[in-house]
C-alpha distance (Angstrom), angle and dihedral (degrees) to the residues before:
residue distance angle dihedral
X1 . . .
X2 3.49 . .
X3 4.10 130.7 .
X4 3.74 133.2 -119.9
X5 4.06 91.0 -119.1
X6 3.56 132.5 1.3
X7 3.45 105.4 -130.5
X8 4.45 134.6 65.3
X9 3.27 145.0 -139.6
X10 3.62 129.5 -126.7
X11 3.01 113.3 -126.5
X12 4.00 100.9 31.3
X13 3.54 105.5 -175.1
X14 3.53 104.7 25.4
X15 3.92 94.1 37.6
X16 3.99 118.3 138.6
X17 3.99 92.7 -16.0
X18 3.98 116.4 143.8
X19 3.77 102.7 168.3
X20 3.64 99.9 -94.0
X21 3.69 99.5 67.3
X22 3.54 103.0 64.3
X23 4.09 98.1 109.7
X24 3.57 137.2 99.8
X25 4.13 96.8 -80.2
X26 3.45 93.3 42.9
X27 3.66 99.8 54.9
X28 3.69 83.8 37.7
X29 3.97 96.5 65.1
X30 4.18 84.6 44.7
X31 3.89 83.3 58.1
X32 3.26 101.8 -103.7
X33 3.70 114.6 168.7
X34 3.98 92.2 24.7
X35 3.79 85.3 109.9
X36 3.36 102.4 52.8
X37 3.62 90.0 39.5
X38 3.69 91.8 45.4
X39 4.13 88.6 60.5
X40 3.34 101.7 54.1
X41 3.62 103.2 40.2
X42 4.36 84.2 49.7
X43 3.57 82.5 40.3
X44 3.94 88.4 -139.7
X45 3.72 112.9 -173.0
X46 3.42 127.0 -109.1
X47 4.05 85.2 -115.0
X48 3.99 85.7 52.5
X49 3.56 85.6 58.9
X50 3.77 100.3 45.0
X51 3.51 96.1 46.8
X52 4.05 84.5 50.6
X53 3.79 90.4 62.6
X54 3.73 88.9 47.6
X55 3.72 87.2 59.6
X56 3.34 96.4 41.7
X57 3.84 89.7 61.1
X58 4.03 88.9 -145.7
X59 3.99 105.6 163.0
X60 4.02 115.8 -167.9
X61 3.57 113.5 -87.4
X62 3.32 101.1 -148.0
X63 3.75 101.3 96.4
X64 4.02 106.7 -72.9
X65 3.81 99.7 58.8
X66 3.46 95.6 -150.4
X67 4.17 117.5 173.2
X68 3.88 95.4 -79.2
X69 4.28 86.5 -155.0
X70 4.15 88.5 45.9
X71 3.58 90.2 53.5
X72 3.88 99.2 50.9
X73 3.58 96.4 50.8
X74 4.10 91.7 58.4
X75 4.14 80.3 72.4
X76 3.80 107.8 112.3
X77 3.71 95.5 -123.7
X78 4.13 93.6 164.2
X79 3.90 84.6 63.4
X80 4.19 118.4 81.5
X81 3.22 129.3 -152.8
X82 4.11 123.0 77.0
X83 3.63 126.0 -33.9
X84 3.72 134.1 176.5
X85 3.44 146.3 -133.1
X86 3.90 115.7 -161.7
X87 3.98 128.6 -170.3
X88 3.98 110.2 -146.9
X89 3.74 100.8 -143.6
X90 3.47 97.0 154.5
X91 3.77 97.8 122.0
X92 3.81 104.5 -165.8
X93 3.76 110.5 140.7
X94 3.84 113.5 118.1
X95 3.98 99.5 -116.3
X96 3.61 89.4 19.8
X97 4.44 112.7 118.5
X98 3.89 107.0 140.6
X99 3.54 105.9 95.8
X100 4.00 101.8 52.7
X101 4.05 85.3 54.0
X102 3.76 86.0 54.5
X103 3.91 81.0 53.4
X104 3.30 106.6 49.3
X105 4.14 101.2 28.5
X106 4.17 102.4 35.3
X107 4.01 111.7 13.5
X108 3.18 88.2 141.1
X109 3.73 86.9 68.9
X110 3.80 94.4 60.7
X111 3.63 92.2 40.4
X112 3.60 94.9 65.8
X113 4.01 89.4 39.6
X114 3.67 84.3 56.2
X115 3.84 85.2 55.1
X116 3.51 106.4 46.5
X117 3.93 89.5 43.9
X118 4.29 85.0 54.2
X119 3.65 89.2 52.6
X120 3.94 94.8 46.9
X121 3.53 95.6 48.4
X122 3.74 103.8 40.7
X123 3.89 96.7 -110.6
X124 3.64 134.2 134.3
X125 4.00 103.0 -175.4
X126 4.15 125.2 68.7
X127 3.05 127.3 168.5
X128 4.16 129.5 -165.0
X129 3.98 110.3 -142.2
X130 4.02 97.6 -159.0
X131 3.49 119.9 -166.6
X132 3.77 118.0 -95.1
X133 3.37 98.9 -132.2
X134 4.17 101.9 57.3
X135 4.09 96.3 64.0
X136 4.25 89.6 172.0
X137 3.70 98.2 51.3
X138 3.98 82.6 47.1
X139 3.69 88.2 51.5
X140 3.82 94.2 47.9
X141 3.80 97.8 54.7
X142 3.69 83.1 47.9
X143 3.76 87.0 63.9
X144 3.78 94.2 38.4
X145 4.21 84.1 59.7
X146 3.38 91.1 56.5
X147 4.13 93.8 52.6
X148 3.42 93.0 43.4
X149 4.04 91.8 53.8
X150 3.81 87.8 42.2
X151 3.49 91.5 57.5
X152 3.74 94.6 43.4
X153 4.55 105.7 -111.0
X154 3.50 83.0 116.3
X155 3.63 138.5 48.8
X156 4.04 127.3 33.8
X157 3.48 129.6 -17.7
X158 3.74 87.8 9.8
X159 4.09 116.3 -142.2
X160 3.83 78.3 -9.7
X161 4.36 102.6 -62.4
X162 3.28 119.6 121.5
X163 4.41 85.6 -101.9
X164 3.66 109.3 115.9
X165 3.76 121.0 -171.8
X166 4.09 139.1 176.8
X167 3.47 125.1 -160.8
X168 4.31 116.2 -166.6
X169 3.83 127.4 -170.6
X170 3.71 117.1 -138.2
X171 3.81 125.1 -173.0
X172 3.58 122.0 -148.6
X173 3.27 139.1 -158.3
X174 3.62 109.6 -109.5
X175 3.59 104.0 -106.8
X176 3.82 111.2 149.2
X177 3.78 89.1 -143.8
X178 3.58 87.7 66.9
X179 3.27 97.8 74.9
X180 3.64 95.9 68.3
X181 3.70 103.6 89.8
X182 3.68 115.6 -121.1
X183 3.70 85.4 41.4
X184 4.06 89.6 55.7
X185 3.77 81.5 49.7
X186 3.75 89.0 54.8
X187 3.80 89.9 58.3
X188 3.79 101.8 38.7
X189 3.74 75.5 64.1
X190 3.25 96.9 54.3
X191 3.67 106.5 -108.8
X192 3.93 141.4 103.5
X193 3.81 100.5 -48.8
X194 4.27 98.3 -127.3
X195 3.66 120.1 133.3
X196 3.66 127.4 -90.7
X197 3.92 133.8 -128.2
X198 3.81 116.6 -92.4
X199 2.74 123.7 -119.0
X200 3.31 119.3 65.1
X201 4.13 82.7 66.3
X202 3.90 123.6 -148.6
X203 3.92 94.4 -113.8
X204 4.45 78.0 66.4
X205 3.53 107.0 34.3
X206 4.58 115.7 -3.9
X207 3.71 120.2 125.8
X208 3.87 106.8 39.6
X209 3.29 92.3 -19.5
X210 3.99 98.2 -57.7
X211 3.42 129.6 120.1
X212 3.74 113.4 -75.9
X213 3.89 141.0 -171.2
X214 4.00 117.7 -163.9
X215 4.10 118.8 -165.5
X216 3.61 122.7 -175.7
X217 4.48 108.8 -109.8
X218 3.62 87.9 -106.2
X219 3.69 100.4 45.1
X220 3.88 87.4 55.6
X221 3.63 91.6 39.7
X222 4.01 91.0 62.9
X223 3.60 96.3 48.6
X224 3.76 91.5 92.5
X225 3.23 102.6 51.8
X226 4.18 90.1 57.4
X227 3.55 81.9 70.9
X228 3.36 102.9 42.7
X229 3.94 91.1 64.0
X230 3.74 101.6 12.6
X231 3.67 134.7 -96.3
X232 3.71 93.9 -92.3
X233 3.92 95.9 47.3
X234 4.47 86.4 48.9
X235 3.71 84.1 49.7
X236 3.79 100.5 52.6
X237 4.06 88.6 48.8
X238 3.92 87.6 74.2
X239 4.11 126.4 28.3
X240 3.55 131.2 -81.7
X241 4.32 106.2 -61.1
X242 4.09 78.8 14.6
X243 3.42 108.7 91.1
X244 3.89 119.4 179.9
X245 3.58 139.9 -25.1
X246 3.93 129.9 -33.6
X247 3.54 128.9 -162.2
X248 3.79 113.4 -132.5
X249 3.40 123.3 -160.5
X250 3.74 114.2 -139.0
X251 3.77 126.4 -148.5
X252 3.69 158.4 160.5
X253 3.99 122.6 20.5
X254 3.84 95.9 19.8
X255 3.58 133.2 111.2
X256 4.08 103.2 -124.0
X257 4.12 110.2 25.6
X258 3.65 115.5 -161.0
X259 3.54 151.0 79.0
X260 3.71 124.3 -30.1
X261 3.98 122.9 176.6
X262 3.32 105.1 -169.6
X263 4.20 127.2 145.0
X264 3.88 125.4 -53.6
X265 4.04 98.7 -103.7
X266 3.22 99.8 27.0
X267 3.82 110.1 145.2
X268 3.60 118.6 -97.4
X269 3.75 92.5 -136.7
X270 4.13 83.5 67.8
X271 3.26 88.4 51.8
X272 3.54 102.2 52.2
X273 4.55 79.3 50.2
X274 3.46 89.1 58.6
X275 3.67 95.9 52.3
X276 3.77 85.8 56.1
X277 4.02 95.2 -102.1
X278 4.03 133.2 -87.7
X279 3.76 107.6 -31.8
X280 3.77 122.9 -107.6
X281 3.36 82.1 2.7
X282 3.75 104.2 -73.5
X283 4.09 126.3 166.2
X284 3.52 110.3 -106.4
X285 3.88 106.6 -108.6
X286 3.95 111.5 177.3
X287 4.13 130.9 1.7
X288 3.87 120.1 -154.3
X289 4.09 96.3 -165.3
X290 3.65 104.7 -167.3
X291 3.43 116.8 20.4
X292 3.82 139.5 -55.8
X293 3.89 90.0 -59.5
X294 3.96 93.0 57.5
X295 3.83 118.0 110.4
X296 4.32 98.8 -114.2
X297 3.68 119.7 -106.4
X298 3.88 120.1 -142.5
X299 3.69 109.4 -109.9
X300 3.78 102.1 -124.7
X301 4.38 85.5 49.3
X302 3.62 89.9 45.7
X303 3.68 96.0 57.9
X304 3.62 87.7 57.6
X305 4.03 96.9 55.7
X306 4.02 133.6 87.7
X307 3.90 118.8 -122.3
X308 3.98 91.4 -118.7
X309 3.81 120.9 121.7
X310 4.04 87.3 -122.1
X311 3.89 97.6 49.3
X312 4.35 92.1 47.6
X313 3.81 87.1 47.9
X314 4.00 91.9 52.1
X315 4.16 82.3 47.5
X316 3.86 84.8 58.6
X317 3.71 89.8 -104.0
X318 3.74 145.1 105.9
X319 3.84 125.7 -120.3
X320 3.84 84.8 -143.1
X321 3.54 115.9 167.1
X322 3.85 97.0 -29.5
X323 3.84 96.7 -102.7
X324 3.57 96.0 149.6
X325 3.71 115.7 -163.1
X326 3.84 116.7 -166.8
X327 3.94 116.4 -163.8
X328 4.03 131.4 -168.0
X329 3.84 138.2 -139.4
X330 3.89 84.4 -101.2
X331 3.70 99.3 62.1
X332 3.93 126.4 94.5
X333 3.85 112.4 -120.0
X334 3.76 86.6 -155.9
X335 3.94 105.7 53.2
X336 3.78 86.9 35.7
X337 3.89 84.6 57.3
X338 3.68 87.2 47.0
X339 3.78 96.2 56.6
X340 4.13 93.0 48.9
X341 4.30 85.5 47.4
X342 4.09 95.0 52.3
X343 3.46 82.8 44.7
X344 3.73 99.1 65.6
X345 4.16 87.5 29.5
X346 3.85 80.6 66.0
X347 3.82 98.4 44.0
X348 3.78 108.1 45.4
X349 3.56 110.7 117.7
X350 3.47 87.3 -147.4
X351 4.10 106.8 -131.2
X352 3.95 90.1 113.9
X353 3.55 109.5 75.8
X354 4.22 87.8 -164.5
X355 4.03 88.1 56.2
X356 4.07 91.9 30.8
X357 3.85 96.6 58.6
X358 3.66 100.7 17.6
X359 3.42 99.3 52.6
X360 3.28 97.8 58.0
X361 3.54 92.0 37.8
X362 3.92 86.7 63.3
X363 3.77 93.2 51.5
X364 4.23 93.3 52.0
X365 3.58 88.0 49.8
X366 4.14 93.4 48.6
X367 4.06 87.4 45.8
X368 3.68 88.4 51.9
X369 3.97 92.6 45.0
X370 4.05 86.0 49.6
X371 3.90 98.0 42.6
X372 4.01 93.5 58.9
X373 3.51 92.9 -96.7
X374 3.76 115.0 99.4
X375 4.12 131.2 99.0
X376 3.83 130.9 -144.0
X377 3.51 98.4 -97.7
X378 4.01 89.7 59.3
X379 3.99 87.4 80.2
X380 3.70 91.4 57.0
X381 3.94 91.1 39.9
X382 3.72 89.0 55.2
X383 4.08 92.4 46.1
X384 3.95 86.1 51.2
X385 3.77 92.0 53.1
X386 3.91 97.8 46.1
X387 3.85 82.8 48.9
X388 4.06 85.6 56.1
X389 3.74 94.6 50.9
X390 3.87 108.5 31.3
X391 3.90 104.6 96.4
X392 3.85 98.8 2.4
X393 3.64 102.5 82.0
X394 4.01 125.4 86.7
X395 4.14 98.2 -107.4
X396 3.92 131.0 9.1
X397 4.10 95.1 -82.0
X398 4.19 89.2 103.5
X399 3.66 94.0 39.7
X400 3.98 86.0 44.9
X401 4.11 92.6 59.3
X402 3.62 91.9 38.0
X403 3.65 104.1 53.9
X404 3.79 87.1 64.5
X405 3.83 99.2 50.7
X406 4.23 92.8 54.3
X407 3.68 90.7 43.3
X408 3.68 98.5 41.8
X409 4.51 88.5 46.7
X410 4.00 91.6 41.2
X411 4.18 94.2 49.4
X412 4.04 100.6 34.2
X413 4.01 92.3 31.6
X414 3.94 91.7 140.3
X415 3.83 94.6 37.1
X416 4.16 87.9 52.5
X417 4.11 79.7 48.4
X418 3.74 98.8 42.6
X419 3.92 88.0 54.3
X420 3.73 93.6 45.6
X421 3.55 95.9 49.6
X422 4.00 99.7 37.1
X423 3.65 100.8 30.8
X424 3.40 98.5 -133.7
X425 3.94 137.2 75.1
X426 3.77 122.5 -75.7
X427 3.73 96.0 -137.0
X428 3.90 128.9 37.6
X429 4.16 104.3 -92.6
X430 3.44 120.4 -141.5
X431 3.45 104.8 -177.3
């Protein structure tokens, strides 16, 4: 299949935006809706389109990075009856800022993502889960609905084919837990948002029962752009298995925090340029690549890694959700520790007694360690507990506050010792 033009733009998503352009006429004149337009009036197959995401080697960018094409294919299509499509917007992750830009600078972007996926997949309902705790970006897509059903993308008889497609915003309530999935299904249903048994799994039996696909906002929101340039252009952007661009969102001890969508494999060390460098000239000390959740990096190895999902899993990492947290020489691995711990004490939904008790088990312990009060044999007591919880809860929330704790113990052993023995920080804190 062929592609409207033959060339790209770097950045895709984020490309020429300024926070007044984010309407109908501006996306327009970036050709928006030329995709969507562009597959009906070809009348490219749903397997066309599939197989284009394939190519395109776009993997979901909401933490997993799982084959974006792969995972729209398990949809049942041969069955009738309703299906859905749902967007995961609810941003949650501590260091973690992308998607509510998407929101509030490009819906438009996602909307038509939304689309395209509808028409793929055989279904005529999506809805947007929005996080509860960003009412104005909730508030904007509202009014990017209402343009896009003005202009006739969504609605019946889209762009005048017999394709008919309805898109619904749904604001949350901010729970972190809700971003898992099954337990976002659980609340677009109406009930206590906790995570559900798998299997059966959403593409079989999600919303209401029916078979479901979930994409992260800025997986969606890069589908149009694939066609725009072609599935083999979006692929050569990134690396091999890295298709396309990623935004990163940059924070802590650097200069100029905020989102950067730059190529998949792109050194880190460019990165850390673009976001103007260490501030006041600090050394680098730790990295967390992708998110609160991701294993840390030492600085000095981190400098020497790609941002690709493959090259942050060789690290002994996770590319996550692209919440990258930067951290200087001045900072206390402990208390910083501490912070990500009460975190995910606060957040457990509680079902999982591993995660229920042993999460906040983990955080008392790392208080104590932090407060002057903790003993050698707390490192190995927090080790055995994170062993206990990783992989024997019902969704990723354990495995999510564990992950830190072994990294943080196995990097910073002797700083972790140096506090327990001294009672007092290693470095000078500024925090």
């Amino acid at each position: 299949m062929t592609s409207l033009h033959n060339r790209h733009i770097n950045p895709l998503i984020l490309a020429n935006l300024n926070g007044k352009n984010w309407g109908l006429t501006d996306y327009i004149k970036r050709g928006g809706y030329k995709s969507i337009k562009y597959i009906l009036e070809k009348k490219i197959t749903p397997e066309q389109i599939i197989s284009e995401l394939k190519v395109s080697s776009l993997r979901g960018r909401g933490g997993a990075g799982f084959p974006t094409g792969l995972k729209w294919s398990f949809i049942p299509r041969e069955i009738s009856g309703q299906k859905y499509l749902i967007c995961n917007s609810d941003e949650g992750e501590p260091g973690t800022f992308k998607d509510r830009d998407i929101l509030r600078y490009n819906p438009h972007a996602l909307i038509e993502g939304m689309i395209i996926g509808g028409y793929a997949m055989g279904i005529t309902i999506g809805y947007n889960y929005i996080h509860g705790e960003i009412w104005e970006e909730y508030i904007r897509f509202q009014e990017a609905l209402k343009e896009a059903y003005t202009f006739g993308v969504l609605g019946n008889n889209i762009l005048n084919t017999n394709f008919s497609f309805q898109i619904y915003a749904h604001h949350s309530y901010g729970a972190y837990i809700c971003g898992e999935e099954t337990a976002l299904l659980e609340s677009l249903e109406g009930k206590k948002g906790t995570p559900r048994f798998k299997p059966p799994f959403p593409a079989n039996f999600g919303l209401y029962g029916k078979p479901t696909i979930i994409n992260n906002t800025e997986t969606l929101a890069s589908i149009p752009f694939i066609f725009l340039i072609g599935a083999k252009q979006y692929s050569k952007i990134g690396k091999p298995n890295n298709g396309g661009t990623k935004i990163f969102s940059v924070s802590g001890d650097i200069n100029y925090p905020g989102n950067y969508e730059i190529p998949l494999g792109t050194p880190f060390s460019r990165l850390l340029k673009l976001s103007g460098g260490m501030r006041n000239g600090k050394k680098i000390k730790a990295v967390i690549p992708g998110g609160s959740s991701s294993p840390v990096i030492l600085g000095d190895v981190m400098m020497k890694i790609d941002m690709d999902y493959d090259s942050i899993s060789q690290a002994g990492s996770m590319l996550g959700s692209g919440g990258v947290i930067v951290i200087n020489e001045t900072r206390c691995i402990v208390k910083s520790l501490l912070r990500l711990s009460r975190f995910y004490y606060l957040e457990s939904c509680g079902q999982c007694t591993p995660c229920r008790e042993g999460v906040g088990w983990m955080y008392r312990i790392i208080n104590r360690i932090e407060n002057g009060n903790g003993n050698l044999e707390d490192l190995n007591l927090l080790n055995s507990i994170a062993d206990n919880i990783q992989g024997h809860t019902i969704c990723a929330l354990g495995d999510a506050a564990s992950m830190p704790v072994r990294s943080f113990i196995k990097n910073y052993y002797e700083e972790f010792k140096y506090h327990i023995t001294n009672k007092c920080c290693l470095v000078s804190d500024n925090l």
